[in-house]
N, C-alpha and C positions, 0 to 999 in steps of 0.2 A: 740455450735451453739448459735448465740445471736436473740434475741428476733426479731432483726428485721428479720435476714435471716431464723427464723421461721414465720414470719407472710408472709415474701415473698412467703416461698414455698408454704403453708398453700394456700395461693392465686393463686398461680399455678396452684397448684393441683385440686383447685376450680375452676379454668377456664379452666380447660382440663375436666371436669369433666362433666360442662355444655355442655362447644364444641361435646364433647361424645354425650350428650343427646341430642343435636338438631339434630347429624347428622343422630342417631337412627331415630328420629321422621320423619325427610325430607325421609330418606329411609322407612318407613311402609307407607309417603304418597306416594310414587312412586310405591311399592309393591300393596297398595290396589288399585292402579287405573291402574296396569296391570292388576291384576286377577279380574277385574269389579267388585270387592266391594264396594258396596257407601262409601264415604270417607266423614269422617265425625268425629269430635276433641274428640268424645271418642273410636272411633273405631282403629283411630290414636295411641291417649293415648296409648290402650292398647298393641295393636302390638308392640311400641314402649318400653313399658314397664315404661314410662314418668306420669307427671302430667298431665291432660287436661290444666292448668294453662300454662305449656311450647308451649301445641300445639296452644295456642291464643297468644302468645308471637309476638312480631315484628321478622320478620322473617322470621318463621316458618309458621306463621297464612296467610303470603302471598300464598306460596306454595299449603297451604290448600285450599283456596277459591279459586287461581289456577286451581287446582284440580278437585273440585268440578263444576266451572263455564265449564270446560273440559267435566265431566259426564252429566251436566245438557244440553249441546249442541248433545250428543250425543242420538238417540231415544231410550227412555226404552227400555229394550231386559228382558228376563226373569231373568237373575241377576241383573238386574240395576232396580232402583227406581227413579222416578224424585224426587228431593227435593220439599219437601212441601212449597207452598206460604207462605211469611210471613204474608199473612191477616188471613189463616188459620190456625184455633184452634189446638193447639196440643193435641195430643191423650194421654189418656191415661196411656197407654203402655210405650208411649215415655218415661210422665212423673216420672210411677216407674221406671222403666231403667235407665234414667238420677239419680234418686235419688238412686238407685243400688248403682251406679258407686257413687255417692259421697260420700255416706257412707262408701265404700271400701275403698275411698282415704281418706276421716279422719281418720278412723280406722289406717289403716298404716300411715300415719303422726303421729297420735299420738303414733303410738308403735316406732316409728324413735325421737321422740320427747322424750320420757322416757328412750330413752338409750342412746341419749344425754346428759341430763342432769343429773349432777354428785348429789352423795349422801351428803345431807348436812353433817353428820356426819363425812363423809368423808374428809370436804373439811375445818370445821372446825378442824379435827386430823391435816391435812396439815399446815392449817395454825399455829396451833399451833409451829407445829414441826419448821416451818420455822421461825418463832419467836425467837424459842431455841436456833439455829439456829443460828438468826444474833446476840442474845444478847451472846453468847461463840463467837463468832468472833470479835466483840465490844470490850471485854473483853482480848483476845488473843494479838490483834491490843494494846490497853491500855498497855496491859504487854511486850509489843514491843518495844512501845517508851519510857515508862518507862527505859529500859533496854538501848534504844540508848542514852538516857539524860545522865542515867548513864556512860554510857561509855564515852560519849566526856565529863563530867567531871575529869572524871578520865583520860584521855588523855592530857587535858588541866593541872591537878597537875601533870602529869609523863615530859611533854612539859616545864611546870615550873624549875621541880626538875634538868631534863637536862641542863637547862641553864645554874640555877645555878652552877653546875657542874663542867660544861665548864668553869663558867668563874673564879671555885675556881682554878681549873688544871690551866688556864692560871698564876693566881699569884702567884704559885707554882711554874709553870716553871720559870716565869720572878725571881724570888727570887733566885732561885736554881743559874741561869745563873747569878748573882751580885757576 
């Protein structure tokens, strides 16, 4: 497979991947705002099993505040909350919760972050090896055309010798026939 139709699929798979994730997210906002859970970009997140970053994404973020302008039109009931004014103070509560939730999600990014990326030791062995690699190929190739130079010299005296040959036979015959 050549480098590009790896980078193709690689990309593919990377955009099916997200497509995945948004439709995840769009479906936990439709699920929480049938079962009257306030719906709200980490509550999302999670159901979804996504970043909070995806659920403020273009697209998704629409759907949310959607959502939410939906809940907030609808009267408190004892599952529903109205969303908070934005002139008022967030509580506290929010704000460890909110910081919960992001610490969780550095955490996992970074253990996703460490297992992506490859072991230097590793990656020098590789290189190495692929070094070795192209210098015996190099060398292989050299002793190839070495070998074809050869050869059409040697073609070219065996091309000679026939001529000559040829053209002793021919004053042979011509002699013979006098």
């Amino acid at each position: 497979m050549t480098a590009a139709a790896r980078t193709q699929a690689m990309l593919a798979a990377r955009a099916k991947a997200s497509h995945d994730k948004r439709q995840r997210a769009l479906a936990a906002v439709r699920d929480l705002e049938a079962a009257g859970t306030p719906v709200t970009a980490t509550a999302v997140a999670t159901a979804a099993g996504v970043s909070t970053w995806l659920v403020y994404a273009e697209g998704v973020r629409d759907h949310l505040q959607a959502a939410q302008r939906r809940q907030a039109d609808r009267e408190p009931g004892p599952s529903t909350a109205a969303p908070p004014d934005r002139g008022q103070p967030v509580s506290h509560a929010s704000l460890r919760t909110g910081m919960a939730v992001a610490r969780d999600e550095i955490r996992r990014l970074r253990t996703e972050q460490d297992k992506l990326r490859p072991d230097r030791a590793e990656l020098i062995a590789r290189v190495a090896s692929l070094q070795a690699a192209s210098r015996q190929l190099a060398a292989e190739r050299d002793a190839r055309a070495a070998e074809a130079n050869h050869a059409q010299r040697r073609i070219r005296e065996l091309e000679d010798e026939l001529t000559a040959a040829r053209e002793s036979l021919r004053r042979a015959i011509r002699q013979a026939n006098r």
